[in-house]
C-alpha positions as CSV (number, residue, x, y, z in Angstrom):
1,X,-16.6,28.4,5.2
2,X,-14.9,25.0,6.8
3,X,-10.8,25.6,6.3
4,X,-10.0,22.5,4.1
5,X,-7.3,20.6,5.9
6,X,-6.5,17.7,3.9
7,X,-5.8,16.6,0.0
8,X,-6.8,13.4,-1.0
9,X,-4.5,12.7,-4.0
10,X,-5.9,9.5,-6.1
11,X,-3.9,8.6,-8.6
12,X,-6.2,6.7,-11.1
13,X,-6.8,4.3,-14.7
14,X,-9.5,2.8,-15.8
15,X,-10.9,1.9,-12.4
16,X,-14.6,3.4,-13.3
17,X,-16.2,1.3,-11.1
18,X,-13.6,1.0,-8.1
19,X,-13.1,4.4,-8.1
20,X,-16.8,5.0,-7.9
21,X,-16.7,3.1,-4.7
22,X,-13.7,5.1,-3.3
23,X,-15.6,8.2,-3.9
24,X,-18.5,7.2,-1.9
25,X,-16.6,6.6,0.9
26,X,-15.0,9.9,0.7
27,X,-18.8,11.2,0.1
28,X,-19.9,9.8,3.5
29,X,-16.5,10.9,5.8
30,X,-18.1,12.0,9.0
31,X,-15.1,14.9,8.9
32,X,-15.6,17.1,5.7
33,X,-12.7,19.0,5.7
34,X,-10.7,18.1,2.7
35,X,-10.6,17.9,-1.2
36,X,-9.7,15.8,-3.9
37,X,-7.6,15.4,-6.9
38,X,-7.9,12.8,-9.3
39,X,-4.3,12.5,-11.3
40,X,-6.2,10.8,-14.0
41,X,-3.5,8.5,-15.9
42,X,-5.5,8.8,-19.5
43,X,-8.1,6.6,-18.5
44,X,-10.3,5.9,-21.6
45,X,-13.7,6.3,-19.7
46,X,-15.9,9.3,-19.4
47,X,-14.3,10.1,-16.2
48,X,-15.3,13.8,-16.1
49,X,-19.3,11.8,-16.0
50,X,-18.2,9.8,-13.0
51,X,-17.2,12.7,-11.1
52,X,-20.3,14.6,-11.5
53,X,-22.4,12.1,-9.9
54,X,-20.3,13.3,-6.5
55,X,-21.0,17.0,-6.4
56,X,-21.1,17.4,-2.8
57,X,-17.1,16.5,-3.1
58,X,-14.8,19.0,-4.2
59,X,-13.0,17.4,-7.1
60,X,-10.0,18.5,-9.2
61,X,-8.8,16.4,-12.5
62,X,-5.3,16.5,-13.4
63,X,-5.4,14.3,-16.3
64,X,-2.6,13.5,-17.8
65,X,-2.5,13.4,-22.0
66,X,-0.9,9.9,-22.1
67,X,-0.6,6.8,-19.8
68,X,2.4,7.6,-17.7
69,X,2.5,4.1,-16.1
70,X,2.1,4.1,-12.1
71,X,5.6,5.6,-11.0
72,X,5.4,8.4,-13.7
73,X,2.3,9.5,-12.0
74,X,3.0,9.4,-8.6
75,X,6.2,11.3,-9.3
76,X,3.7,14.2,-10.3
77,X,1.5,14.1,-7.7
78,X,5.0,13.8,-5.6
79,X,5.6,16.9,-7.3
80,X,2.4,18.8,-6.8
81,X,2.3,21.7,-4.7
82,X,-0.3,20.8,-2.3
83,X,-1.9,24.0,-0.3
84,X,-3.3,21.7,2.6
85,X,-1.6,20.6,5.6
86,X,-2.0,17.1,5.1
87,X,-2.1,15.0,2.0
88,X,-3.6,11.7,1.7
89,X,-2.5,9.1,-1.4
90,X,-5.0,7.3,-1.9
91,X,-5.5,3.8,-3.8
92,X,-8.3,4.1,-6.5
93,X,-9.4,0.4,-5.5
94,X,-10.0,0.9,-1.8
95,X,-12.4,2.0,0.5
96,X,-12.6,4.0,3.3
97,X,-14.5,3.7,6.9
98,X,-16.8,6.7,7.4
99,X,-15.0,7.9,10.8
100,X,-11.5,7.4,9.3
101,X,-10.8,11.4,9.0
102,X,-12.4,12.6,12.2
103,X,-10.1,10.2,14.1
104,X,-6.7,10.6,11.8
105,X,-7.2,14.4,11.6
106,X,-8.1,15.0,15.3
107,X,-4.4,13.2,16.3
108,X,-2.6,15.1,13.8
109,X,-4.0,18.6,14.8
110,X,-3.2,17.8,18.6
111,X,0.2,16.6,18.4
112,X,2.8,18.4,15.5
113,X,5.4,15.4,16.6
114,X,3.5,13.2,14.8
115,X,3.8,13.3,10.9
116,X,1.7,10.7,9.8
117,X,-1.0,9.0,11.0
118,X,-2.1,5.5,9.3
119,X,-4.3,2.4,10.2
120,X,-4.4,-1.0,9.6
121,X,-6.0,-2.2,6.4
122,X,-8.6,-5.0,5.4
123,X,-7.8,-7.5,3.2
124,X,-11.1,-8.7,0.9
125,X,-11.6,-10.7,-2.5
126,X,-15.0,-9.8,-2.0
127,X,-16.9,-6.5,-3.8
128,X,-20.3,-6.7,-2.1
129,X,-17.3,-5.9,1.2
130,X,-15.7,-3.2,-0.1
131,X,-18.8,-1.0,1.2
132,X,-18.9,-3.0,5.0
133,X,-17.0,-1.6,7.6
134,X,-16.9,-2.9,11.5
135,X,-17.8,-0.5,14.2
136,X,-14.2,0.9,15.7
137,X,-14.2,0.7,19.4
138,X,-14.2,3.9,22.0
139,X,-11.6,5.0,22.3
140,X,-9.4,3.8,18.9
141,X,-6.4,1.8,19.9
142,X,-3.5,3.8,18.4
143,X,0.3,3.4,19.0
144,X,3.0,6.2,18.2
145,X,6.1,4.7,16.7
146,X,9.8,5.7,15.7
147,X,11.4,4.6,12.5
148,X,13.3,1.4,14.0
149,X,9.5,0.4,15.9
150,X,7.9,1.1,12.9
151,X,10.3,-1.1,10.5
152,X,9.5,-4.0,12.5
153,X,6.3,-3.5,12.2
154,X,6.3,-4.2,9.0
155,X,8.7,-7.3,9.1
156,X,5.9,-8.8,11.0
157,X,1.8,-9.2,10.3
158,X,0.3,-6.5,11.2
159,X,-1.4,-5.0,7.8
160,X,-0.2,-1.8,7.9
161,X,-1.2,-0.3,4.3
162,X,-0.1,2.6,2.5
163,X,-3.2,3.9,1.4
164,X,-4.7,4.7,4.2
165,X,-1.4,6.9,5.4
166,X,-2.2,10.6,6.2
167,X,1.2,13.1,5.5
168,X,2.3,16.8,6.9
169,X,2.8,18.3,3.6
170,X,5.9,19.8,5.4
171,X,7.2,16.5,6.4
172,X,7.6,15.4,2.6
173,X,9.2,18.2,1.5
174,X,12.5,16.6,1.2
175,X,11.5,13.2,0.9
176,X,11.2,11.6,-2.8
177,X,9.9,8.1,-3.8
178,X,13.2,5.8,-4.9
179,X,11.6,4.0,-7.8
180,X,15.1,3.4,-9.1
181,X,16.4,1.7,-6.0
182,X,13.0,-0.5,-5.3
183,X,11.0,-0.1,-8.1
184,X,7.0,-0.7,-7.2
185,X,8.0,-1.3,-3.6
186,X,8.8,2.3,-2.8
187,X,6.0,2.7,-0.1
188,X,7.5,1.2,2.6
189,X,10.7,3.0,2.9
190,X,9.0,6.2,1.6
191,X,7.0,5.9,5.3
192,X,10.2,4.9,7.0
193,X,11.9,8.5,5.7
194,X,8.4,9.8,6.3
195,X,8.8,9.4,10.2
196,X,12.1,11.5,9.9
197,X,13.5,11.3,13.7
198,X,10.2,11.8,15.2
199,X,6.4,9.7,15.0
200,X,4.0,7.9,13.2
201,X,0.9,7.1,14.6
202,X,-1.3,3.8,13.4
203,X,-4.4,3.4,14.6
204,X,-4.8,-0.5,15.4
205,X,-8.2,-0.5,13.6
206,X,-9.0,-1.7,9.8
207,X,-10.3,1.7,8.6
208,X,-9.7,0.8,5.2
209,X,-11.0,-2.4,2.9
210,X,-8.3,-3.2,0.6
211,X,-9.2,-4.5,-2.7
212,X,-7.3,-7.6,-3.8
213,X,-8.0,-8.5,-7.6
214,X,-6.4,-10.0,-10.4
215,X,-5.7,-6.9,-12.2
216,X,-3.9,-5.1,-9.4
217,X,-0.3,-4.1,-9.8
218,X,0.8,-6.1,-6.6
219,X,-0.6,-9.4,-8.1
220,X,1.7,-9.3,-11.0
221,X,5.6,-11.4,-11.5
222,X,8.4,-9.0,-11.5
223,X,11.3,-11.6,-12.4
224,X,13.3,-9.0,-13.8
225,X,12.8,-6.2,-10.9
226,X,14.0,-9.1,-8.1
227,X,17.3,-6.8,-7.4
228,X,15.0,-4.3,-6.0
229,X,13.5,-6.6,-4.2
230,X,16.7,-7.5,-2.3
231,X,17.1,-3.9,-2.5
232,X,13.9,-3.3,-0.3
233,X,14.8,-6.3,1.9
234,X,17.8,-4.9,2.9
235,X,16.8,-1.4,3.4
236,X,13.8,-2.8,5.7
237,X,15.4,-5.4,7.8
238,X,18.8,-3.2,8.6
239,X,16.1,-0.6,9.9
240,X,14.9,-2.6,12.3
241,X,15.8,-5.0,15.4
242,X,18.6,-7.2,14.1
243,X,16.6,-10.4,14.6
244,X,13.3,-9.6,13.5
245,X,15.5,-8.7,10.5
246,X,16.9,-11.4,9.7
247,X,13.7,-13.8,9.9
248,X,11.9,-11.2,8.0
249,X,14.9,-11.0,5.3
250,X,14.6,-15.1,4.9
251,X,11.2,-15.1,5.2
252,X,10.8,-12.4,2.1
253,X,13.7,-14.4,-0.1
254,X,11.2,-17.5,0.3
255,X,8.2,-15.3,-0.7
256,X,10.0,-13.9,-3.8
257,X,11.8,-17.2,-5.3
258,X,8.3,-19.1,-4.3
259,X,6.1,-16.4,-6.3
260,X,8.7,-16.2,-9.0
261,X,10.2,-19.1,-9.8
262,X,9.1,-21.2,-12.5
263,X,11.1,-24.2,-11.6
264,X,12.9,-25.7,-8.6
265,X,16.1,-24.9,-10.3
266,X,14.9,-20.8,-10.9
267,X,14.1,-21.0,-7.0
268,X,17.3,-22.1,-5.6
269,X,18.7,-19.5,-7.8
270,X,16.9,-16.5,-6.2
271,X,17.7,-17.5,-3.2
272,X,21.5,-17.8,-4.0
273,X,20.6,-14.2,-5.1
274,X,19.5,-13.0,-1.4
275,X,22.2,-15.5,-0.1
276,X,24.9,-13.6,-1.1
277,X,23.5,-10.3,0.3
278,X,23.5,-12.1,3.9
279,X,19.3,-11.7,3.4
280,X,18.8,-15.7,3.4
281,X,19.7,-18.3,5.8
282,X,18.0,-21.6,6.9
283,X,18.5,-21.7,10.3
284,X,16.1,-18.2,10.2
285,X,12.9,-19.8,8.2
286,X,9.9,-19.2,10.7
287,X,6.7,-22.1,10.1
288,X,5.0,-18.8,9.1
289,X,7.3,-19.1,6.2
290,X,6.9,-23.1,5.7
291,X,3.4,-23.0,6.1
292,X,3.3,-20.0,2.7
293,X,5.3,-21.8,1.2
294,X,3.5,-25.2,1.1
295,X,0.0,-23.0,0.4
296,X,1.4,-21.5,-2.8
297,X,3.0,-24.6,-4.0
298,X,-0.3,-26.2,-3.2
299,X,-2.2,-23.9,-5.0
300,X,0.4,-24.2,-8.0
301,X,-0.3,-28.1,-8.2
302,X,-4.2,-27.2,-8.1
303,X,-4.1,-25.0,-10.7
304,X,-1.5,-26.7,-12.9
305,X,-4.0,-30.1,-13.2
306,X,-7.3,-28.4,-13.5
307,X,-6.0,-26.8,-16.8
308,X,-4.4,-29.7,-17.7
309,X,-7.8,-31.2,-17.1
310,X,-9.7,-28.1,-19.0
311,X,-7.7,-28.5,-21.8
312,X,-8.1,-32.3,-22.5
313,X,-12.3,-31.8,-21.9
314,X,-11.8,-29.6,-24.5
């Protein structure tokens, strides 16, 4: 029997039909050696129906009695005991190139200074994409990075997702997700304690498609969670190089008050906000910033006068 290496943790609600996808890239991994467990968050589907139609997988159900809401459950599959070596959290929306484990799995079993090994993500709006994937080149191009490298990585625009991030069970084992200090935005500083003094490796490659959709957690306002927000700027850019930190810290003020804001006077006042934790200055906007900025208000405008225009053909 094939030693199972790997534990792909999904936790999961009321995805039927993106999770369905998910499992059929799982189905067709060219590298076999792993499980799954569905933390199931009481989705009110048939779920135990959609995972028979997958029996070459091996596929636990942890279903939880109630809806715990997303932090609640990924506390408990924080808390699982996973008897693997490597654990895998894996977004219930995504997808997941074929090759994706015999290429993460082969650079973690050759070289224990490396505790997780990630790749670049795919951004599509698309669902007849989710199930495309490009051909990676021979060899992968993969980089190794510390924990100041890999902070300003992501103050710049290289996609590096969490989902496709593969863990040493034994690197985590001291390692919790701050949900109180940055609320929904725990990932990123959950893979910068990840790295813990030594390696990460991301292979430069989109191995995963990520799903963006309305209903998505990420697509939501969070007016009331902007302190953790600022929270999560500072932790990220003080990580990092000192000037990438500080463009990256103005450039994420913008992003917030622009996403949040319902009036010019509610954005100047969550900038103050950054402002006075030194994460905001205008001599450090970028045109990467200028240019988002005018999209979204763009957009805003767009919107705005074609209900305006809905509600008067009405």
């Amino acid at each position: 029997m094939k030693r199972i290496k790997l534990t792909v943790a999904i936790p999961t609600y009321n995805r039927e039909a993106y999770l369905a996808q998910a499992l059929e890239t799982l189905q067709d991994q060219t590298e076999q050696s792993f499980k799954v467990i569905l933390f199931d968050n009481a989705s009110p589907y048939n779920i135990d129906a959609l995972v028979s139609r997958f029996p070459s997988l091996s596929i636990t159900l942890e279903r939880n009695p109630t809806n715990m809401g997303n932090q609640a459950n990924f506390e408990r599959i924080m808390a699982y005991k996973f008897n693997t070596p490597y654990v895998m959290i894996f977004h219930d929306d995504d997808t997941i190139h074929p090759r994706y484990f015999e290429n993460a799995l082969q650079v973690l079993d050759t070289n224990e200074k490396i505790l997780w090994a990630g790749s670049l993500v795919k951004y599509t709006r698309l669902a007849a994409k989710m199930l495309e994937f490009e051909t990676p080149p021979l060899p992968v191009p993969m980089r190794l990075y510390n924990s100041h490298e890999l902070a300003d990585v992501f103050m710049g625009s290289l996609p590096v997702g969490f989902s496709p991030v593969i863990y040493r069970v034994s690197a985590l084992t001291n390692i919790k997700p701050n949900a109180a200090q940055f609320y929904k935005w725990f990932d990123r500083p959950f893979m910068l304690d990840a790295v813990n003094g030594s390696k990460a490796a991301i292979f430069h490659f989109p191995f995963i498609n990520y799903r963006i959709h309305p209903s998505q957690d990420s697509a939501q306002k969070y007016n009331e969670h902007i302190p953790a927000m600022i929270n999560l700027t500072d932790y990220i850019s003080s990580a990092g190089s000192q000037s990438t930190g500080r463009k990256y810290a103005t450039t994420n003020a913008l992003r917030t008050a622009i996403q949040n804001a319902s009036s010019i006077k509610e954005f100047i006042s969550i900038l103050k906000r950054f402002q006075k934790h030194n994460l905001y200055r205008v001599v450090d906007i970028r045109p990467y910033a200028i240019y988002w900025l005018f999209r979204i208000w763009t957009k805003r405008i767009y919107d705005f006068y074609r209900q305006k225009n809905q509600d008067l053909n009405k």
